[in-house]
Backbone as a ProteinNet text record, in pm:
[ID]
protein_1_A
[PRIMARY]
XXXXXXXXXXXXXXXXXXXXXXXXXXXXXXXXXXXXXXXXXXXXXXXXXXXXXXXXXXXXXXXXXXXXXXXXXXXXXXXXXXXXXXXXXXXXXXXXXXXXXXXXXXXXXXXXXXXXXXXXXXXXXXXXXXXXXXXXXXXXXXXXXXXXXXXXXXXXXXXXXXXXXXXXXXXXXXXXXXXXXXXXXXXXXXXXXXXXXXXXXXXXXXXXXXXXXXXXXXXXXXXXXXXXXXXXXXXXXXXXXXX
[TERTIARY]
-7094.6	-7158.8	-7142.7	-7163.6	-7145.1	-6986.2	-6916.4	-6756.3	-6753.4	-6799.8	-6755.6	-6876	-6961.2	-7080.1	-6982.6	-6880	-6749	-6701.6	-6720.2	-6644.7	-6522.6	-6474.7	-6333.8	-6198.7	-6101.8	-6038.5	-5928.9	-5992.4	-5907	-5881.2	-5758.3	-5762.1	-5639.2	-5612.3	-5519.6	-5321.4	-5283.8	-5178.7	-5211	-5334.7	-5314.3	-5346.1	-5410.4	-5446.3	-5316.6	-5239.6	-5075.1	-4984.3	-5000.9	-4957.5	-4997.1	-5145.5	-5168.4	-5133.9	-5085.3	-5070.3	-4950.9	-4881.8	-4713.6	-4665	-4703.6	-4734.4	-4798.5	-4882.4	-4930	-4832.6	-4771.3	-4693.8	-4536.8	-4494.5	-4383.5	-4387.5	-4533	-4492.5	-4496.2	-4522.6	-4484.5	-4347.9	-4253.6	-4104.7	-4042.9	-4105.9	-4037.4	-4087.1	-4147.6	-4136.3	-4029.2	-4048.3	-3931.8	-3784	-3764.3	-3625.9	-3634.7	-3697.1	-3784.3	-3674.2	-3775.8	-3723.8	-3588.2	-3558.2	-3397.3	-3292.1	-3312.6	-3245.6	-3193.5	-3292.9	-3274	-3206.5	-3096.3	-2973.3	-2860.8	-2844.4	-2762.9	-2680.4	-2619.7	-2534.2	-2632.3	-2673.3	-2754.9	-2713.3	-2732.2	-2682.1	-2802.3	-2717.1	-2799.6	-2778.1	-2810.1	-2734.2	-2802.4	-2746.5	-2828.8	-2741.2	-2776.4	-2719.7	-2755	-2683.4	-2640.5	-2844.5	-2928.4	-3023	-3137.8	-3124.4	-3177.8	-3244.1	-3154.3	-3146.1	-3220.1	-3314.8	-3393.7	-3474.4	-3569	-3678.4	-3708.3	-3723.9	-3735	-3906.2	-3885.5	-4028.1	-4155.6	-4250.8	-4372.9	-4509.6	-4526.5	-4648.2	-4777.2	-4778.9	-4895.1	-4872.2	-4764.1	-4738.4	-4810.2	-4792	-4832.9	-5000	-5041	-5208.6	-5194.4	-5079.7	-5081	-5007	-4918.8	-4819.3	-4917.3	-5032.6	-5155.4	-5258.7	-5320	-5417.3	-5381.7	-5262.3	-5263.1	-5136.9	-5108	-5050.3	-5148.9	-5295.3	-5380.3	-5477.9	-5518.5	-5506.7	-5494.1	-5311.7	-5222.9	-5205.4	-5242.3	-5264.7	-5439	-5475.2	-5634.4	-5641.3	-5611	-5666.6	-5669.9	-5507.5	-5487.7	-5600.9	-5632.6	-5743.9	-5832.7	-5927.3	-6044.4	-6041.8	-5913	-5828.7	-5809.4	-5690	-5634.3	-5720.5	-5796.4	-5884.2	-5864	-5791.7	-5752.7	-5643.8	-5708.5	-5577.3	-5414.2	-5411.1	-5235.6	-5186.8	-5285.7	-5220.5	-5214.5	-5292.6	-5295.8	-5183.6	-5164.9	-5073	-4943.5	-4924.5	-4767.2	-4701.1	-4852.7	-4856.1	-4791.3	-4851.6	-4845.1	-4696.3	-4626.2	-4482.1	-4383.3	-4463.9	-4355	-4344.7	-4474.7	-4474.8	-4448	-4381.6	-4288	-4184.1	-4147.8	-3970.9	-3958.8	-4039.6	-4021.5	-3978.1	-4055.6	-4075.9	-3976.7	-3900.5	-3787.9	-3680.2	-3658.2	-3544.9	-3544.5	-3638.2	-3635.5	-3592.3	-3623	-3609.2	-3441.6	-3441.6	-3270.9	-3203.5	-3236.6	-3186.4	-3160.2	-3262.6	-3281.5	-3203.7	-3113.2	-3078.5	-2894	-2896.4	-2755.3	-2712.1	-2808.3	-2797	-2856.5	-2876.6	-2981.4	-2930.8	-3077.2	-3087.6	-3172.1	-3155.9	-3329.7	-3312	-3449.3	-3536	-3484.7	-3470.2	-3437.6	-3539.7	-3601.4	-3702.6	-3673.8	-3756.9	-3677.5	-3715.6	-3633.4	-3723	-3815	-3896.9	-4041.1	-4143.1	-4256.7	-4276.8	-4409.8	-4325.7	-4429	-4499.5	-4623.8	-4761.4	-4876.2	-5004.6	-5082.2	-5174.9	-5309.7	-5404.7	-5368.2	-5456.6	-5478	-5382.2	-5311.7	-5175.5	-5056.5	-5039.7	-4935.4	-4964.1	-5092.3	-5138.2	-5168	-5161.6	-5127.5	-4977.8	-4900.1	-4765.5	-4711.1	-4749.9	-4711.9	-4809.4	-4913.5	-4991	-4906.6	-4849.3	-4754.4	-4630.1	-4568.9	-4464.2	-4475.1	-4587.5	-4602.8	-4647.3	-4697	-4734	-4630.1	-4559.8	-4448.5	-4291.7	-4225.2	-4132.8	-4007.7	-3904.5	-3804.3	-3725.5	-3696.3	-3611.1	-3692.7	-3550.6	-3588.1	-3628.8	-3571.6	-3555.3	-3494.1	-3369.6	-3353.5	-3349.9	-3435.2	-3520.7	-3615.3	-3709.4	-3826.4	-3931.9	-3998.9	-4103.9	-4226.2	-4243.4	-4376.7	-4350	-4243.3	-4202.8	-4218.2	-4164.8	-4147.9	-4299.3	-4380.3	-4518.3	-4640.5	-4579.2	-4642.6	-4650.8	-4469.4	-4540.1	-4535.9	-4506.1	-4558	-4698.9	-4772.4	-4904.4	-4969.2	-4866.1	-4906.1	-4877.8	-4727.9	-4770.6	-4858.4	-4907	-4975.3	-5100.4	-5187.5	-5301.9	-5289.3	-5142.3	-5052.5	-5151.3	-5097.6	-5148	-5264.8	-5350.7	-5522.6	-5534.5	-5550.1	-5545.6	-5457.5	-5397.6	-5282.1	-5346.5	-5435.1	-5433.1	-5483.8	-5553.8	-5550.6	-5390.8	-5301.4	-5125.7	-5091.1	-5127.2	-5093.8	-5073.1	-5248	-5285.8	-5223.1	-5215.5	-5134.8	-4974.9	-4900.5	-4809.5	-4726.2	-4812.5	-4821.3	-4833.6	-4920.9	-4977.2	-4829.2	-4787.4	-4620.5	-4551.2	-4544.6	-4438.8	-4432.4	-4580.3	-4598.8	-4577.7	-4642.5	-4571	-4409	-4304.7	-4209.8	-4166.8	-4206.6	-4216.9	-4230	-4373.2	-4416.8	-4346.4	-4224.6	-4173	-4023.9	-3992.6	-3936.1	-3910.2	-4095.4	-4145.9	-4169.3	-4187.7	-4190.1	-4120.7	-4023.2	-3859.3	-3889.2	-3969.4	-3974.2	-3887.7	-3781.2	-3681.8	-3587.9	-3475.5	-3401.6	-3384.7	-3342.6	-3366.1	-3323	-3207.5	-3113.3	-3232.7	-3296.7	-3426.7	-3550.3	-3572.2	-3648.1	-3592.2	-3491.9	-3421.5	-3413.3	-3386.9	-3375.8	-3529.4	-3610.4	-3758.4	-3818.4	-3773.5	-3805	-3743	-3629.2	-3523	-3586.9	-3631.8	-3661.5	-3825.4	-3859.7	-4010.5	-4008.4	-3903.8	-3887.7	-3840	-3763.7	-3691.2	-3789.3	-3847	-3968.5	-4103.3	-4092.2	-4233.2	-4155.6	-4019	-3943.3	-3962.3	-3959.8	-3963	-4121.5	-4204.3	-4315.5	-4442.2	-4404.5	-4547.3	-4518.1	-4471.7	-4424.6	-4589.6	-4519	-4653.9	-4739.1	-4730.2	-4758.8	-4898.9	-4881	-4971.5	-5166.6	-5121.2	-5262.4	-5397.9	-5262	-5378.5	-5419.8	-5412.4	-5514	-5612.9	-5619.3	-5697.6	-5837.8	-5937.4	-6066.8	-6119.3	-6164.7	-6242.9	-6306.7	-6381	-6518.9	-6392.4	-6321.4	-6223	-6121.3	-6102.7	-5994.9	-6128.2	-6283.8	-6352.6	-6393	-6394.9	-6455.4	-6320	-6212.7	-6143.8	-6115.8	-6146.4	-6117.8	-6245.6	-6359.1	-6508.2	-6429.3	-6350.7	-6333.9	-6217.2	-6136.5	-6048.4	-6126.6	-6191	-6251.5	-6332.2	-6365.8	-6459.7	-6371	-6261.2	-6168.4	-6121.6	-6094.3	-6057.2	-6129.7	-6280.7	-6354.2	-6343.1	-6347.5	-6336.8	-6221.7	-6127.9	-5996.4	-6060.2	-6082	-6142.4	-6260.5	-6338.6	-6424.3	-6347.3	-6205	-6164.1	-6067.8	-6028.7	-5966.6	-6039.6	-6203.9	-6285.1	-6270.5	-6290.7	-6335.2	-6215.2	-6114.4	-5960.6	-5950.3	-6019.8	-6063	-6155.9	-6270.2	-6377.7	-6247.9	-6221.8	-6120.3	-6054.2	-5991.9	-5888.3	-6001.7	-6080.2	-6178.6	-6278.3	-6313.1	-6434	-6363.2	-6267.4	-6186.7	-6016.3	-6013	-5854.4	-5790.7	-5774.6	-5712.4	-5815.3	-5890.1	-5959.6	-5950.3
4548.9	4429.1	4419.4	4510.1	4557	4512.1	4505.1	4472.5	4338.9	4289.1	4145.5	4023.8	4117.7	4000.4	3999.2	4107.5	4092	3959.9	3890.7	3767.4	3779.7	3708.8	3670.8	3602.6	3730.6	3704.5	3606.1	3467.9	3366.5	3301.6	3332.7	3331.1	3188	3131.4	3014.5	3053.4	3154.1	3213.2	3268.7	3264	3320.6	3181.1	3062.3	2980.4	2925.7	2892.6	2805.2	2853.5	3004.3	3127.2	3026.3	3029.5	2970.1	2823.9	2736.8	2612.1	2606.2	2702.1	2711.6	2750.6	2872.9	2841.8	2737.1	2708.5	2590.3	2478.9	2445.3	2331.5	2355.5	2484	2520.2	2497.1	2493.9	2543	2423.9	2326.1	2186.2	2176.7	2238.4	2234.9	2241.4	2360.2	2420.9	2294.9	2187.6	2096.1	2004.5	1962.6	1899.1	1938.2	2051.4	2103.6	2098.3	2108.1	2119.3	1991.4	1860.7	1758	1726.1	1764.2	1719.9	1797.2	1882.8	1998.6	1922.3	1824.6	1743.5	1697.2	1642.5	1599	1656.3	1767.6	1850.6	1970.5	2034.4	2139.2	2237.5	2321.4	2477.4	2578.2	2709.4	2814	2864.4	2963.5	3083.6	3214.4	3277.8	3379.8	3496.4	3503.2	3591.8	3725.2	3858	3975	3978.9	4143.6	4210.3	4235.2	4312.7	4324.8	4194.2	4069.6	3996.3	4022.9	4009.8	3963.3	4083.6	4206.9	4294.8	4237.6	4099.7	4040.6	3950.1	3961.3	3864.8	3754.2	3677.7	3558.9	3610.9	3658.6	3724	3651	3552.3	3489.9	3528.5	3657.7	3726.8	3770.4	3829.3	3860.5	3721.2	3603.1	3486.4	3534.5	3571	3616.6	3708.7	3833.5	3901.6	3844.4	3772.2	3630.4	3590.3	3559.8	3416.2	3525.7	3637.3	3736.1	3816.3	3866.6	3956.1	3937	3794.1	3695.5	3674.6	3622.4	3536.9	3623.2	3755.9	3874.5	3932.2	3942	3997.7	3872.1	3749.9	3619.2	3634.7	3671.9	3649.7	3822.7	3914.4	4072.5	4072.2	4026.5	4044.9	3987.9	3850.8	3785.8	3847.3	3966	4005.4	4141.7	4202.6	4381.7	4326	4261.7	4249.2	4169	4250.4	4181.6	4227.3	4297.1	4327.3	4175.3	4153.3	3965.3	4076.8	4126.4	4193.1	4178	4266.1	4258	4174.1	4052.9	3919.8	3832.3	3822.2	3781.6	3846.9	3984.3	4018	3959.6	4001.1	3960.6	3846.8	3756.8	3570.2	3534.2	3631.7	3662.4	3644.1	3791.8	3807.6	3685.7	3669.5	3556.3	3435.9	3361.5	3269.5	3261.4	3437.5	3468.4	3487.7	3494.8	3483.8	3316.3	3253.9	3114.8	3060.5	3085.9	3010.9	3076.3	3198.8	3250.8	3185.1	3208.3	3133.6	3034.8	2892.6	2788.9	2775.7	2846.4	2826	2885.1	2958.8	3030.7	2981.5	2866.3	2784.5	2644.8	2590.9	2532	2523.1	2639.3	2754.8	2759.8	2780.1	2819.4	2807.9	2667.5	2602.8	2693.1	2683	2814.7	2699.7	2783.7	2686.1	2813.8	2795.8	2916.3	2940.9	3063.7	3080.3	3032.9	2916.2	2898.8	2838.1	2879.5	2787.2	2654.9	2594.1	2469.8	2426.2	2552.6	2492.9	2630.2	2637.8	2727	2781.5	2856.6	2863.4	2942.4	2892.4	2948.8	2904.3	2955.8	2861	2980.6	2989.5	3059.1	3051.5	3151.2	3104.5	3178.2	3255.4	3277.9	3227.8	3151.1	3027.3	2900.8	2898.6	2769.8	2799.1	2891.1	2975.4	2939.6	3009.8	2952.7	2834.5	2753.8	2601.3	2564.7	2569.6	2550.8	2584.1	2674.4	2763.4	2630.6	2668	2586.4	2446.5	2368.3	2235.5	2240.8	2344.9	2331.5	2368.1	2442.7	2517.5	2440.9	2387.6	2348.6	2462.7	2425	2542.3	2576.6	2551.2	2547.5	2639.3	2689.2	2752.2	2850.9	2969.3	3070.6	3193.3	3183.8	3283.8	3276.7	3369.7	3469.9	3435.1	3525.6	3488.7	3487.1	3375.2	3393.2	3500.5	3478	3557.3	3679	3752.4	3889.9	3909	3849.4	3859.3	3861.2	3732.1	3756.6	3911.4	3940	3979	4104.3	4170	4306.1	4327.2	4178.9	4166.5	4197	4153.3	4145.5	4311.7	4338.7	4496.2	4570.5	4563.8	4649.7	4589.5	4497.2	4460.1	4516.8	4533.3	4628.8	4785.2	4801	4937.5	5015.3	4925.2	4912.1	4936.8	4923.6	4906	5068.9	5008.2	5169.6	5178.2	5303.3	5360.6	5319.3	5371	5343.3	5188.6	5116.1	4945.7	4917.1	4985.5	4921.7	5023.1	5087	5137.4	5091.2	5062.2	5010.4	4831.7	4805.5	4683.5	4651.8	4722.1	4777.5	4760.7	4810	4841.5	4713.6	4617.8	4482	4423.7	4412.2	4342.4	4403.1	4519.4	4564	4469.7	4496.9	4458.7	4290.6	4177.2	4020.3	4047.5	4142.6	4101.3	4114.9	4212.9	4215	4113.7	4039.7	3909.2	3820.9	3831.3	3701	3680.8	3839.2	3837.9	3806.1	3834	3823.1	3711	3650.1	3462.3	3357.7	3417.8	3375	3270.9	3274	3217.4	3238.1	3397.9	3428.2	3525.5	3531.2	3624.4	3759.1	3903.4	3987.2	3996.4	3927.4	3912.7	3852.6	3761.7	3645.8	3799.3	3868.8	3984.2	4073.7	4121.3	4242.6	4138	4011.5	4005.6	3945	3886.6	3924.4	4039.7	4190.1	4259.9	4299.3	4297.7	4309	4227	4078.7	4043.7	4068.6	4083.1	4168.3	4255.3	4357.3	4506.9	4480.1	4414.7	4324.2	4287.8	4203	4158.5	4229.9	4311.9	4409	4527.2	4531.8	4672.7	4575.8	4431.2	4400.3	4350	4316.3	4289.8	4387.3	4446.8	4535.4	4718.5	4706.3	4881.7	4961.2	5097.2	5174.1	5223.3	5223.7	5251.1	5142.1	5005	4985.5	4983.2	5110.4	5168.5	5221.3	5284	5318.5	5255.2	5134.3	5019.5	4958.4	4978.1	4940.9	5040.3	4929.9	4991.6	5083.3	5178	5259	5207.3	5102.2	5014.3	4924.9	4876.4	4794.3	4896.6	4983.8	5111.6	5190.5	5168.6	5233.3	5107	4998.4	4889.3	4832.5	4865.8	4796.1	4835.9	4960.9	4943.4	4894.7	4893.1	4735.4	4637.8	4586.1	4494.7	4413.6	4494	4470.8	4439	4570.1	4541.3	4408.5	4390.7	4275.7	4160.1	4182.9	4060.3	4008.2	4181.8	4196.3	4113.5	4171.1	4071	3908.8	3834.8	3723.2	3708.5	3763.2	3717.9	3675.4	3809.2	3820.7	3715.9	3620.2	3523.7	3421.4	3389.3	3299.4	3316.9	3378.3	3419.6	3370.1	3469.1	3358.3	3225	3142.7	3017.3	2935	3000.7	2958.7	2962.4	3104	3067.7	3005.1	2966.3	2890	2738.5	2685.4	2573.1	2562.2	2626.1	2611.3	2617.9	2731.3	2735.4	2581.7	2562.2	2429.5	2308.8	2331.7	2191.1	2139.7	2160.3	2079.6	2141.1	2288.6	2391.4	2331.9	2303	2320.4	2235.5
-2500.3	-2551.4	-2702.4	-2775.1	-2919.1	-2959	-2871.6	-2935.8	-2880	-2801.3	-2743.2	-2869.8	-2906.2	-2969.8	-3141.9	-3165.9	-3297.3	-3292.6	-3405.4	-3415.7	-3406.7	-3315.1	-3293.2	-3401.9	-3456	-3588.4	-3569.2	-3601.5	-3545.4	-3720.9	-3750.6	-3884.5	-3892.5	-3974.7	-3990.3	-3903.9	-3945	-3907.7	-3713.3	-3670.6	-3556	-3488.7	-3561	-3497.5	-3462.8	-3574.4	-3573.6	-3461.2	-3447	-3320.8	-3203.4	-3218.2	-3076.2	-3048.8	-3125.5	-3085.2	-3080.5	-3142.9	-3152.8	-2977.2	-2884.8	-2778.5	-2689.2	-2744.7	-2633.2	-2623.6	-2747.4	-2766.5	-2698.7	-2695.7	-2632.5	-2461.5	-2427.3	-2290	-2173.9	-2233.9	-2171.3	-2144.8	-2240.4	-2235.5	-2089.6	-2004.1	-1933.2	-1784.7	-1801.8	-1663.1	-1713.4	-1864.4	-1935.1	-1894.8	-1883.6	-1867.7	-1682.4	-1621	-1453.6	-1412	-1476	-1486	-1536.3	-1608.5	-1667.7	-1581.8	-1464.8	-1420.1	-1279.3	-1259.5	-1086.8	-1036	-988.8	-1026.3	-1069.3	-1108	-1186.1	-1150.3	-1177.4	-1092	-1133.6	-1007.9	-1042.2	-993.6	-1042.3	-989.5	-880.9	-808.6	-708.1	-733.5	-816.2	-876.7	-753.6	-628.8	-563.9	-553.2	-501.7	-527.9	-331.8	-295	-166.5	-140.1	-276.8	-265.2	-252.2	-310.6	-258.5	-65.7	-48.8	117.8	180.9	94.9	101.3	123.1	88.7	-5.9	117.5	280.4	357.4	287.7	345.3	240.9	332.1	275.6	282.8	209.1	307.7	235.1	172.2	251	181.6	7.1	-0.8	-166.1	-234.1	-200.5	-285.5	-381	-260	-320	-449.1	-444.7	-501.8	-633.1	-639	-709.1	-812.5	-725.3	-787.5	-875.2	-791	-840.7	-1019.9	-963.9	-1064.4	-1177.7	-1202.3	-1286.6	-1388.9	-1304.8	-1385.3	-1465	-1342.8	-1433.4	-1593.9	-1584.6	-1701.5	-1798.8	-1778.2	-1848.6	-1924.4	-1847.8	-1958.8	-2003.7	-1925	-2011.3	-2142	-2219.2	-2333	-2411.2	-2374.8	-2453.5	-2471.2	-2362.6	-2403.3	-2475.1	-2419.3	-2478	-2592.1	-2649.5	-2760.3	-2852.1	-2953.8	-3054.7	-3180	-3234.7	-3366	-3455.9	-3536	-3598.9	-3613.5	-3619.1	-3637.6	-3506.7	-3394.1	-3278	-3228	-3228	-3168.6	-3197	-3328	-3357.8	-3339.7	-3344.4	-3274.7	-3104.2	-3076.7	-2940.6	-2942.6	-3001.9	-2949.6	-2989.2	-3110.1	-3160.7	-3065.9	-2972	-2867.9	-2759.4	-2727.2	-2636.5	-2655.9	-2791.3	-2815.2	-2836.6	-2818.7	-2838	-2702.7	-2592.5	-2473.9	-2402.7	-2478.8	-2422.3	-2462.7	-2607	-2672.9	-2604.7	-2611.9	-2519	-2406.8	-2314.9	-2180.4	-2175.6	-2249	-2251	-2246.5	-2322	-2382.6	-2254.1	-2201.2	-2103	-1959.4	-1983.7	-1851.2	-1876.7	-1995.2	-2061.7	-2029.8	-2055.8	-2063.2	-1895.7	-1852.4	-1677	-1594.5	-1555.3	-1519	-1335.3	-1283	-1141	-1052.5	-946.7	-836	-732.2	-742.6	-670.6	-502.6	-488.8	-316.2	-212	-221	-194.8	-14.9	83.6	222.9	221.3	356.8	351.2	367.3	487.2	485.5	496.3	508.2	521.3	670.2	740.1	892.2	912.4	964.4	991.2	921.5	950.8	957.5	876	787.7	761.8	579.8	542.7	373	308.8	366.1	245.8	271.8	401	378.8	327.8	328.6	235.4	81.2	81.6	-65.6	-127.9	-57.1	-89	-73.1	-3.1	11.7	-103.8	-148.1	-286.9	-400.1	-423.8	-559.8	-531.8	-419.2	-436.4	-448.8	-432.3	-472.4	-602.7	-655.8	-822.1	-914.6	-886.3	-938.3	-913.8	-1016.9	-1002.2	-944	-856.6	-770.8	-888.6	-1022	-1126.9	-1214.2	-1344.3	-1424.8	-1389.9	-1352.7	-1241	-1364.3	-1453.4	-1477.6	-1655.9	-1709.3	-1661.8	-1600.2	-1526.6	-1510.6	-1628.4	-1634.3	-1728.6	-1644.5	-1565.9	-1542.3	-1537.3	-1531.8	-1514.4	-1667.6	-1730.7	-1892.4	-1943.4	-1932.7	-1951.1	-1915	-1823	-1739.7	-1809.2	-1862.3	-1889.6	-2039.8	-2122.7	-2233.9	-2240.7	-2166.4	-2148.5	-2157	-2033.2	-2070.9	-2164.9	-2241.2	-2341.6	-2486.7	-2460.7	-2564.7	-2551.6	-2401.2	-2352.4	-2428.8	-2397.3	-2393	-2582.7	-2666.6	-2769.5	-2826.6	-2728.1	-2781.2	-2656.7	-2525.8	-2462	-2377.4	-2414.7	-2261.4	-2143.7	-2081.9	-1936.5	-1900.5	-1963	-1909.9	-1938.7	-2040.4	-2065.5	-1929.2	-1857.6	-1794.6	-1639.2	-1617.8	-1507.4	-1524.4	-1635.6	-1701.3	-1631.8	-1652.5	-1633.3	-1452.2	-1408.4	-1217.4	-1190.7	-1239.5	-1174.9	-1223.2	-1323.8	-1373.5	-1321.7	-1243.5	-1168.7	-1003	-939.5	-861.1	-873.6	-940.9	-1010.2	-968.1	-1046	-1013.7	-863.1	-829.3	-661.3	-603.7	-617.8	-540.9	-532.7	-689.3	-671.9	-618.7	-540	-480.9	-337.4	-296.5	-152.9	-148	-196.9	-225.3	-256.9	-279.8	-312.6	-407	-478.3	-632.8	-723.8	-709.1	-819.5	-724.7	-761	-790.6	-850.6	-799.8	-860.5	-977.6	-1008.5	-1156.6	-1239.1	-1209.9	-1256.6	-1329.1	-1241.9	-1248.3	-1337.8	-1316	-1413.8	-1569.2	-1571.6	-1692.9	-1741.2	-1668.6	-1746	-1808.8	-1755.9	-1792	-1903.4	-1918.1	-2019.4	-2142	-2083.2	-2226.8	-2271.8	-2209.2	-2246.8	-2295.6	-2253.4	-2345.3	-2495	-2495.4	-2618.4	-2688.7	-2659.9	-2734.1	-2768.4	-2702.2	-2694.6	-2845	-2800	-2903.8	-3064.2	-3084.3	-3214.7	-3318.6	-3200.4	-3238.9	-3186.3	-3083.6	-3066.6	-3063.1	-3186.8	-3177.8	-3139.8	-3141.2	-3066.2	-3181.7	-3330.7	-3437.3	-3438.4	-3403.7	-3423.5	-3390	-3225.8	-3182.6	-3313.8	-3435.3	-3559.9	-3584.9	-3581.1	-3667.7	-3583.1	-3469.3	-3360.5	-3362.1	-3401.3	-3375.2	-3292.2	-3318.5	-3178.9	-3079.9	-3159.9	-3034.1	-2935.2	-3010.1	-2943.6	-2786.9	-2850.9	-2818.7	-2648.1	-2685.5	-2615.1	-2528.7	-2549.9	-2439.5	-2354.4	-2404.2	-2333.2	-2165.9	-2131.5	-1971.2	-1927.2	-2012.5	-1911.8	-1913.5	-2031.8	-2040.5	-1968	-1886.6	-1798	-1672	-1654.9	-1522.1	-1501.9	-1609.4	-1590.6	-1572.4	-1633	-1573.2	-1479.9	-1407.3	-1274.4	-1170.8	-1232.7	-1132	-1154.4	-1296.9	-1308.3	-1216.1	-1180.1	-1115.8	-949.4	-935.8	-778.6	-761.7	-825.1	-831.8	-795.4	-880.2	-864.3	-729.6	-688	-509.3	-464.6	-501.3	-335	-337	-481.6	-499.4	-423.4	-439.3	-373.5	-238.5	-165.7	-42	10.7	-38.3	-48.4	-18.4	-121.4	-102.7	-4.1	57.6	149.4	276.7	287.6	445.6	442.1	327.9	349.7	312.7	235.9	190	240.9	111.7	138.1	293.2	278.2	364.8	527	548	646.9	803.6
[MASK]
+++++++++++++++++++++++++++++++++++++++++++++++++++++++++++++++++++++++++++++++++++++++++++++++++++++++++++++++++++++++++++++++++++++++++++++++++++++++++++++++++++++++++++++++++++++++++++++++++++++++++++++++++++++++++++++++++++++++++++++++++++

């Protein structure tokens, strides 16, 4: 409670960080859209065809995405690290962009998807929200274990337990045929990339103790915010839309 009641170091340079992302990431339906019509690749490999479509991964797709998307916010509270962080995660977004630009892809996605209960209506949900384009790299693989080593930073084992959940993401989005393994190998590639120029491991010294000692509550507690929002998702689908 003592580290979360710390004012939050939202200083002019981390604010510009954050709008500099926000403003980038509209791009990627922009390019979604401009891609329709157009010649795309399938860049699929012998191992693909490992990856039969597994609707259940979707949960795990949706869970522990949204996860490695908010941890950093409540882990990462030092203004240096925040801001390296948000560094990497617009050299992610600009690479990508360009990348999806360069070589425009569409997702191995089938045509329809069969069976009936809440994790095929899970995945028929992703895939109606989620445009089939802009596939390689993956951003969420890239996010994902940016995310972690930015945890990595403040404490080893949440960058740790960090870490497994972005391993497992790129998995899902194999079992969901959202990407390609090439799509996967090079998210990670550029996460490591980006993680090697802006979040070296030097900068754990400057990271507070209180910060450095609350952060695995402070995961967990996320964990659960995550798992709140599952039920609320199954809640939706059993009483509503899904029903």
């Amino acid at each position: 409670m003592e580290a979360l009641r710390r004012p939050y170091p939202l200083s002019l340079r981390t604010g510009v960080l954050m709008v500099s992302v926000m403003l980038i990431v509209p791009f990627y339906i922009v390019i979604a859209e401009w891609v329709i019509g157009r010649p795309v690749h399938a860049p699929e490999v012998a191992l693909d065809r490992a990856f039969p479509l597994r609707p259940a991964w979707a949960l795990v797709y949706g869970t522990l995405y949204l996860f490695l998307i908010l941890v950093p916010i409540f882990v990462v509270r030092q203004e240096e690290l925040i801001c390296r962080t948000l560094l990497a995660y617009l050299t992610i977004w600009l690479v990508a962009d360009v990348g999806f630009l360069a070589y425009p892809t569409i997702a191995p996605r089938p045509a329809g998807v069969a069976g009936e209960g809440f994790v095929v209506w899970g995945l028929r949900f992703l895939y109606s929200a989620d445009p089939p384009f802009n596939c390689f790299p993956s951003l969420h693989v890239a996010h994902s274990f940016v995310s972690a080593a930015a945890c990595a930073r403040v404490h080893r084992g949440v960058g740790r337990a960090a870490a497994v959940c972005a391993a497992l993401v790129g998995v899902s989005t194999l079992y969901t045929k959202q990407h390609y393994v090439l799509d996967v190998v090079a998210g990670v590639l550029l996460a490591g990339a980006a993680a090697a120029a802006f979040l070296r491991p030097g900068l754990r010294a400057d990271v507070p103790e209180i910060d450095r000692e609350a952060a695995p509550a402070l995961a967990l507690g996320v964990a659960g915010l995550v798992g709140v929002a599952a039920a609320g998702f199954w809640f939706a689908y059993r009483f509503g839309v899904g029903a």
